[in-house]
C-alpha positions, 0 to 999 in steps of 0.5 A: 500500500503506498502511503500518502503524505502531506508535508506543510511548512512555509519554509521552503528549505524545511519543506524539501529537506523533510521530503527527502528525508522520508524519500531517503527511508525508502518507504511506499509513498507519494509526498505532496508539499504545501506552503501554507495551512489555507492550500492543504485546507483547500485541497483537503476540503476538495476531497483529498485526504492523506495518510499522515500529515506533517504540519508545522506549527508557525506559518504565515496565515494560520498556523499548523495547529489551526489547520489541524483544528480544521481536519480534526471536525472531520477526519479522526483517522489521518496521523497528524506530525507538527514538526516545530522549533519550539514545544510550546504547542505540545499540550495543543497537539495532545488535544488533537490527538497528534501521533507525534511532535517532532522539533526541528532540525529533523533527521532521519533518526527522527524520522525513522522512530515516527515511521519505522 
C-alpha cells in the first residue's frame, strides 16, 4: 500500500529537506508539499485526504495547529506530525490527538522512530 503524505511548512528549505528525508527511508509513498495551512485546507476540503500529515506549527496565515483544528471536525483517522522549533504547542497537539511532535532540525533518526 503506498502511503500518502502531506508535508506543510512555509519554509521552503524545511519543506524539501523533510521530503527527502522520508524519500531517503525508502518507504511506499507519494509526498505532496504545501506552503501554507489555507492550500492543504483547500485541497483537503476538495476531497483529498492523506495518510499522515506533517504540519508545522508557525506559518504565515494560520498556523499548523489551526489547520489541524480544521481536519480534526472531520477526519479522526489521518496521523497528524507538527514538526516545530519550539514545544510550546505540545499540550495543543495532545488535544488533537497528534501521533507525534517532532522539533526541528529533523533527521532521519527522527524520522525513522515516527515511521519505522
Amino acid at each position: 500500500m503506498t502511503l500518502k503524505i502531506a508535508v506543510c511548512d512555509d519554509n521552503p528549505s524545511d519543506r524539501q529537506r523533510l521530503i527527502a528525508l522520508i524519500k531517503s527511508e525508502n518507504f511506499d509513498c507519494e509526498c505532496t508539499a504545501y506552503e501554507s495551512g489555507e492550500m492543504l485546507l483547500w485541497d483537503f476540503d476538495s476531497g483529498v485526504h492523506f495518510d499522515i500529515i506533517f504540519l508545522d506549527i508557525y506559518m504565515a496565515g494560520i498556523t499548523g495547529v489551526t489547520a489541524a483544528q480544521q481536519i480534526r471536525l472531520t477526519d479522526a483517522e489521518t496521523l497528524l506530525i507538527f514538526v516545530s522549533s519550539s514545544d510550546e504547542f505540545y499540550r495543543e497537539s495532545y488535544d488533537l490527538y497528534a501521533f507525534n511532535y517532532l522539533i526541528k532540525p529533523l533527521t532521519a533518526d527522527n524520522l525513522n522512530e515516527v515511521l519505522g
